[in-house]
N, C-alpha and C positions, 0 to 999 in steps of 0.2 A: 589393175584389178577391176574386174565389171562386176558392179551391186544389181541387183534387182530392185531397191529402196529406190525410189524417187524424191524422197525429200532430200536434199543433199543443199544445202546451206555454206557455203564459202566463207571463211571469218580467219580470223588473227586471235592463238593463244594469250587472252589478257591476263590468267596466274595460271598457278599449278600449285594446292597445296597437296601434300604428302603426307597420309597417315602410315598407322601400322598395317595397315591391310587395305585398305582404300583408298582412292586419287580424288582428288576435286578439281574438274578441270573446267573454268569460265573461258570461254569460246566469245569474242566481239561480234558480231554479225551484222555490221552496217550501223554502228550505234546501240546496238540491243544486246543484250549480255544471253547466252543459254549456259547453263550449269552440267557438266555430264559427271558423274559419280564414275570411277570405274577402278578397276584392281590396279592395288599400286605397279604387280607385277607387266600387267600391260602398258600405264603410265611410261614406267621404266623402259621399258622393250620399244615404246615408241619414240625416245627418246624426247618426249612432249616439254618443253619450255616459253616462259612468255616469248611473243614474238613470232611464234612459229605460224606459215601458212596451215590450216588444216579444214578439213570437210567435216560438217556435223550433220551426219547420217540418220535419219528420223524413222524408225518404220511403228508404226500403231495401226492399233484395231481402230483405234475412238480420234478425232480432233473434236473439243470441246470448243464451241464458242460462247461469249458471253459479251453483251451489248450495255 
């Protein structure tokens, strides 16, 4: 599958918790954790577990930085 998203970050699923309705998925990326929220039913359907290789796709209007 080709994105248009240029942030595309490579990393290892370090949890997956599971709610009723939403996923919380912490993504490793070189030492640095990102957090993605997303529906449990996608969760699911990705079959997302720690361990797993995955791409953490970024697309924004804003990057914020702060010094």
């Amino acid at each position: 599958m080709a994105l248009s998203a240029r942030n595309q970050l490579a990393g290892k699923v370090k949890s997956v918790v599971l709610g009723a309705v939403m996923a919380e998925v912490v993504i490793d990326i070189g030492g640095q954790d990102i957090v993605s929220t997303i529906t449990r039913q996608s969760c699911e359907s990705l079959d997302l577990k720690a361990g797993d290789d995955v791409r953490a796709v970024i697309k924004a209007t804003e990057v914020l930085i702060d010094k």
